[in-house]
matplotlib code that plots the C-alpha trace (Angstrom):
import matplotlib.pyplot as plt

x = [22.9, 22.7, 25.5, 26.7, 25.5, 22.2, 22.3, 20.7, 24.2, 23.8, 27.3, 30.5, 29.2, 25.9, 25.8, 26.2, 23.0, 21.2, 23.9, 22.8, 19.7, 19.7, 21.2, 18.6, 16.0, 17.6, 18.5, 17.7, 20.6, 23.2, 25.9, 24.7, 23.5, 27.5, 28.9, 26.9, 28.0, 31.5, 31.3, 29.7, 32.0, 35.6, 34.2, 33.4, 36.7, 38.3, 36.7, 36.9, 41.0, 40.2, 39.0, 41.2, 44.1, 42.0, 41.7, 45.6, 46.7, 44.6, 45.5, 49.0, 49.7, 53.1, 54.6, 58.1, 60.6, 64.1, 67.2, 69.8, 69.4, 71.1, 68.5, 65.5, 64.2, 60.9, 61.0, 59.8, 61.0, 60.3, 58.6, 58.7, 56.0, 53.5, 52.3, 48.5, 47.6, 49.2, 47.4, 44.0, 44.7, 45.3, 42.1, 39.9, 41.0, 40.5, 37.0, 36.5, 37.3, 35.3, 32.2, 32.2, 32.4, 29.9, 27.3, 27.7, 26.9, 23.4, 22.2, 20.8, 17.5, 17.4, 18.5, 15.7, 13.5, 14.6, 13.7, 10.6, 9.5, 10.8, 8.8, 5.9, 6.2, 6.8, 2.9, 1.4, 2.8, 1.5, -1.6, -2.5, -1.4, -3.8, -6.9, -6.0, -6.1, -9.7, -11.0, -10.0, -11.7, -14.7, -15.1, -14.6, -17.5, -19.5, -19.2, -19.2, -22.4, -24.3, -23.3, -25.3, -28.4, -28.9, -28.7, -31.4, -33.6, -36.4, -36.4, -37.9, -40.9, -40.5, -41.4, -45.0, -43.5, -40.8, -42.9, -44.9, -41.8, -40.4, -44.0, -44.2, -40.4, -41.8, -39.3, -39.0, -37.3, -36.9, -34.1, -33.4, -29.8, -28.4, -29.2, -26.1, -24.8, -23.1, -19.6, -17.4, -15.6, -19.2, -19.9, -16.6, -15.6, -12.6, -13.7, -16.7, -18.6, -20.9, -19.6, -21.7, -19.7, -20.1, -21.0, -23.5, -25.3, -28.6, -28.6, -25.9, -27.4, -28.8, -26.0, -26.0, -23.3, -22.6, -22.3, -20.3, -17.5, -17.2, -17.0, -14.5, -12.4, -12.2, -14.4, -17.6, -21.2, -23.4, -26.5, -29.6, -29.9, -33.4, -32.3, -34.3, -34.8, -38.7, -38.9, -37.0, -34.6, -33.1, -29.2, -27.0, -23.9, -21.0, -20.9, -17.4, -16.1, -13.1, -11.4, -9.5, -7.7, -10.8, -14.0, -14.9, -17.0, -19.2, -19.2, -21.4, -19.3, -19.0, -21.2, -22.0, -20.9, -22.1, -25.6, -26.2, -24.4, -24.1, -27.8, -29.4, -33.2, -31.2, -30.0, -27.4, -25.2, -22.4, -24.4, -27.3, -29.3, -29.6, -31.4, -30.9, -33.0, -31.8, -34.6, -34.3, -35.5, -36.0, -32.4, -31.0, -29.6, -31.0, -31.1, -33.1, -31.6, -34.0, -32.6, -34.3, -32.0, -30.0]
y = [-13.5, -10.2, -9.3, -5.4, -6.6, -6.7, -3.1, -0.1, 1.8, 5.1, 7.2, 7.7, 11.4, 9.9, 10.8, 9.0, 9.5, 8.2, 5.4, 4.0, 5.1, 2.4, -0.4, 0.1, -0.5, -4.1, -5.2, -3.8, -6.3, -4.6, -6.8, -7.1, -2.8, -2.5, -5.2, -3.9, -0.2, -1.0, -3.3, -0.7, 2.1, 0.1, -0.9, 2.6, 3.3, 0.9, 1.9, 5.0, 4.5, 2.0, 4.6, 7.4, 5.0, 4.0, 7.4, 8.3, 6.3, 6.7, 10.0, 9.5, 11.1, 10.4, 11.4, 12.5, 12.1, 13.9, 12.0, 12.8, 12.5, 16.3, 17.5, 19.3, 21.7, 19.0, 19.1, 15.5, 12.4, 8.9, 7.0, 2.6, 0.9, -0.3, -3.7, -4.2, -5.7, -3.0, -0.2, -2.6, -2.2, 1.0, 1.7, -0.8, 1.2, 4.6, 3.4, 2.2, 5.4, 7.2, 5.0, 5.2, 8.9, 9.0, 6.9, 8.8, 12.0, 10.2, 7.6, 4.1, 3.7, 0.6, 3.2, 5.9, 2.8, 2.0, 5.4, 5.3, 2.3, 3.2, 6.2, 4.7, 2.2, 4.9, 7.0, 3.5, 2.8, 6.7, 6.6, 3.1, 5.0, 7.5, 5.0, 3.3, 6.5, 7.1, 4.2, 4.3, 8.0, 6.6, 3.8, 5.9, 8.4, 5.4, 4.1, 8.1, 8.1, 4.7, 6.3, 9.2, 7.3, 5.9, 8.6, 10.4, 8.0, 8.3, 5.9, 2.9, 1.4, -1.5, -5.0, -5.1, -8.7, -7.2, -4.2, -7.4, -8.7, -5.8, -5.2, -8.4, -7.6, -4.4, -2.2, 1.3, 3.9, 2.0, 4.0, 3.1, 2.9, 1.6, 0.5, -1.5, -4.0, -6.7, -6.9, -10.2, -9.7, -9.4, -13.0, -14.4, -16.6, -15.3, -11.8, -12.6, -9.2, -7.0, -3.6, -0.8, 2.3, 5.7, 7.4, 4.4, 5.3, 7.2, 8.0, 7.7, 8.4, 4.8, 4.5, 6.6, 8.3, 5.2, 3.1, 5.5, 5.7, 2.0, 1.6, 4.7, 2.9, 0.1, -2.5, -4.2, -4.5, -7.1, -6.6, -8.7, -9.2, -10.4, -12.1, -12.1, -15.7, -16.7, -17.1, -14.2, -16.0, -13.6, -14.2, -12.4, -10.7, -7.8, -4.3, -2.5, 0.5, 0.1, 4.1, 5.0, 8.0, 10.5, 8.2, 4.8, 2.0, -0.4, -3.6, -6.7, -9.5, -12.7, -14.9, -13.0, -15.5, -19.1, -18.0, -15.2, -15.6, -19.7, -19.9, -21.5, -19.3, -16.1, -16.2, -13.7, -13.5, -10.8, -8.2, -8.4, -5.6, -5.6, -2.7, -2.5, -1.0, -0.3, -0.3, -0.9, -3.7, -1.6, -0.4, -3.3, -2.3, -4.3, -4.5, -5.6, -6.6, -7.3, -8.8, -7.6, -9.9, -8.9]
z = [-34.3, -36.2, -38.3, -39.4, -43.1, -42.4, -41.3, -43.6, -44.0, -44.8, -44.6, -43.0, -42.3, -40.2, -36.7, -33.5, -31.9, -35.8, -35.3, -32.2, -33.4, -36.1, -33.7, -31.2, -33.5, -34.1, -30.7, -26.8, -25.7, -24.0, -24.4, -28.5, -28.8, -27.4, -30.2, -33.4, -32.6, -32.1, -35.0, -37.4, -36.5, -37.0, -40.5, -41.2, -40.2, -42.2, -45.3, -45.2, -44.6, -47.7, -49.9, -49.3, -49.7, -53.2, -54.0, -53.1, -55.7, -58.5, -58.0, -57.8, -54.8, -53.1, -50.2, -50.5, -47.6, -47.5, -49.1, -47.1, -43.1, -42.5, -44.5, -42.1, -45.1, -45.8, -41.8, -42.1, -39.7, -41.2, -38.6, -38.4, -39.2, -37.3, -37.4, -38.1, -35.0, -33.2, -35.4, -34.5, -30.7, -30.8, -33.2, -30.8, -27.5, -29.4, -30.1, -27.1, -25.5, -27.3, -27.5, -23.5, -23.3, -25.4, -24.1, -20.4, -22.0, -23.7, -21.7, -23.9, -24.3, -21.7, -19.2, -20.2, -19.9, -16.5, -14.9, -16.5, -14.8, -11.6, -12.1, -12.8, -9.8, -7.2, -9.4, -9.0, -5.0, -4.3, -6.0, -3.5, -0.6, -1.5, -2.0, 1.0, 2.6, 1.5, 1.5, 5.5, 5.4, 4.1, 6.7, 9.4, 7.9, 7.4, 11.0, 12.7, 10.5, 11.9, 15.4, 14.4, 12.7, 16.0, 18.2, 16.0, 15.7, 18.3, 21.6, 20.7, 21.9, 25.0, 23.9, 26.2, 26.9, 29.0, 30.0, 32.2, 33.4, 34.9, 36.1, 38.1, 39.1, 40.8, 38.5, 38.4, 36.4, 33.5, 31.1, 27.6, 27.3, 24.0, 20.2, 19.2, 16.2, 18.0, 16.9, 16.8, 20.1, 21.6, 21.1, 21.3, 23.9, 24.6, 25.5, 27.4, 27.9, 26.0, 25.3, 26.1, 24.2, 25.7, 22.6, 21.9, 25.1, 24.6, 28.7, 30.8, 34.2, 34.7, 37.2, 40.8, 42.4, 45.0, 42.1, 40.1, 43.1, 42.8, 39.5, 39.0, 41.8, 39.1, 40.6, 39.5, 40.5, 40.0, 38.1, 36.7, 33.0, 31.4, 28.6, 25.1, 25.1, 25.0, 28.4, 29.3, 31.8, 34.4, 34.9, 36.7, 35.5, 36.9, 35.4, 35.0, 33.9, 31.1, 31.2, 28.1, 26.6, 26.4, 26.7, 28.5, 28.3, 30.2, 30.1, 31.5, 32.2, 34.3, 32.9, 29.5, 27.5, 29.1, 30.2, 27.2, 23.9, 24.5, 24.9, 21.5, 22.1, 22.5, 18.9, 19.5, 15.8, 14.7, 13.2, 15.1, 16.4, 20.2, 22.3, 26.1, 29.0, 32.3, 35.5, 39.3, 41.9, 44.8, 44.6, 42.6, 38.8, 36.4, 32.3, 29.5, 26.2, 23.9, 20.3, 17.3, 15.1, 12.1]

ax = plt.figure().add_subplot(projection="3d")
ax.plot(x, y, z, "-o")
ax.set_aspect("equal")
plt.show()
């Protein structure tokens, strides 16, 4: 515990601000800033009432009070005396007072130190929100850029392996249609389809108007997918049309997942780079995904 003594005590004249000054360097307690300054200013009090009283009578000063009651010339009425512990009280609520008022006009440093902080939290909270913010900016450039890469880049070349296939098939009008990384829901179980994004699509014209009417009326048509496996099994699958706010989307469905992604020799992993063909069977849709790994 830190007692007044071991204070540096300058003078009755200091200020209150160098006062609490002085305490604050000693303690950032509340409870102990509010004790020490109450404490140092009573004992100031108390001596300087000390030393005046000191002073009074080695200097002989006396007050004088009228003899006689009538007599209003010194225009002086003797008061009763207080006791001491009513003077304290009334010293200690003075002070009290007046230490309050005080400390609403200047805040404590604790206080000063609590806005701070709060200021500081609210900087640090706004400068995340802006990094988040850009860091969101960024990915999207990032992904709006991979879009673009692959609608630059030149068609690519036909494996010559599916080039026979389609050949003994008796296709015609072989379209490229797509250059896509597979994402997660692509191979998931749960959503069973591959996503063919319009803005993914390098030609969208692989499907005629008859087809087109049936898919816009929200059913599917059944298509034949030669898969990438070695021996370029042939399964069939359906082809939808998922409409949203200002694009759509096809999908391949049905059996996607248990004759496609669930297939060990098709190899088909998140990240993977798949490219897909579209050709005809006399009038039959067909597609060729061909998995150039990741």
């Amino acid at each position: 515990m830190f007692h007044v003594g071991e204070l540096k005590v300058s003078n009755c004249n200091d200020s209150f601000k160098k006062i609490m000054e002085e305490i604050r360097k000693v303690t950032n307690d509340e409870s102990e800033f509010e004790r020490l300054l109450t404490e140092r200013i009573v004992t100031a009090f108390i001596d300087g009432f000390v030393e005046s009283k000191k002073a009074a009578k080695e200097n002989k000063v006396q007050l004088e009070f009228p003899k006689n009651k009538n007599d209003s010339a010194a225009g002086c009425i003797p008061r009763k005396k207080r006791s001491n512990r009513k003077r304290a009280e009334k010293v200690s609520e003075s002070l009290i007072q007046f230490i309050q008022s005080l400390t609403q006009e200047e805040p404590v440093a604790s206080d000063v130190s609590s806005s701070i902080t709060i200021r500081l939290e609210n900087e640090e909270q706004e400068e995340e929100n802006r990094l988040k913010k850009k860091r969101k900016v960024s990915c999207e450039k990032i992904v709006k850029r991979q879009e673009q890469e692959f609608e630059l880049e030149a068609e690519p070349e036909m494996p010559e392996k599916f080039k026979r296939i389609i050949k003994e098939m008796n296709g015609i009008k072989t379209t490229f249609v797509m250059q896509k990384k597979l994402t997660q829901t692509d191979v998931a179980k749960v959503n069973n389809r591959l996503s063919i994004p319009r803005k993914q699509m390098r030609n969208c014209d692989f499907v005629d108007e008859e087809e087109m009417k049936i898919l816009d009326d929200k059913k599917g048509i059944m298509v034949h997918l030669v898969t990438p496996s070695p021996s370029a099994d042939i399964v069939e699958l359906e082809l939808k049309k998922w409409k949203m706010s200002s694009t759509y989307t096809y999908n391949l469905i049905g059996a996607w997942f248990k004759n496609v992604v669930d297939k060990e020799a098709n190899q088909l992993q998140p990240g993977g780079l798949v490219r897909l063909w579209s050709f005809r069977q006399d009038s039959k849709l067909c597609f060729v995904l061909d998995n150039q790994g990741c």
